[in-house]
C-alpha positions, 0 to 999 in steps of 0.5 A: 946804209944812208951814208958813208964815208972815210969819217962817219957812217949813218944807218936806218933801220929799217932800211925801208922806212915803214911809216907808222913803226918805230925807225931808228937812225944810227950814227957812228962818227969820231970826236962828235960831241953834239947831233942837231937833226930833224926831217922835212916832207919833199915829196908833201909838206909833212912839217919838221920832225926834230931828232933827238940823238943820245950818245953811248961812245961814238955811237948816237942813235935817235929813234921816230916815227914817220906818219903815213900820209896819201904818198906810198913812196914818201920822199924825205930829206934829214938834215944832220949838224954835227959838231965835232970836239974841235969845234968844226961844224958839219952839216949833211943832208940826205933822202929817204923814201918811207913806204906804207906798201 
C-alpha cells in the first residue's frame, strides 16, 4: 500500500516494484473524475514516465513498466493530480523504490 487515508487509497502491485515487469498502480477514490500522473528518477535521472489511468467505477488503474537501470534500489517519486466532480483539485506525491535483486 503506497497510500492511504480517510478519502482514497493507492496500491502497487507488485508491492516490490520489479523493474522490467508489468506493475500496476490501483486507485480507489470517491467523486474523481480525472487522473494526471506520471514518474520521475530520485535516485537517477530516468526522465518523466506518464500515466494513463482508466476508470471502471471509483477504481482507476494504470499499469508500466519501470527500466532497469545501474541502481538495484531505485528510488522513485509518482506525482498524482486528481480532480474531483466538484472541481477541487488534489496533488499527492509519493516514493517508491523498484529492485532488480
Amino acid at each position: 500500500m503506497l497510500l492511504k487515508d480517510a478519502e482514497l487509497q493507492l496500491q502497487l502491485t507488485p508491492g516490490n516494484a520489479p523493474v522490467e515487469t508489468p506493475l500496476q498502480l490501483q486507485l480507489t477514490a470517491n467523486n474523481v473524475v480525472a487522473v494526471n500522473a506520471n514518474l520521475t528518477g530520485v535516485s537517477m535521472y530516468m526522465g518523466q514516465i506518464p500515466l494513463r489511468f482508466s476508470q471502471q467505477g471509483e477504481l482507476w488503474q494504470a499499469e508500466f513498466l519501470l527500466g532497469a537501470c545501474s541502481d538495484p534500489d531505485m528510488l522513485w517519486q509518482l506525482e498524482l493530480e486528481l480532480i474531483f466532480a466538484d472541481g477541487e483539485k488534489r496533488t499527492l506525491k509519493q516514493q517508491f523504490q523498484s529492485s532488480w535483486r
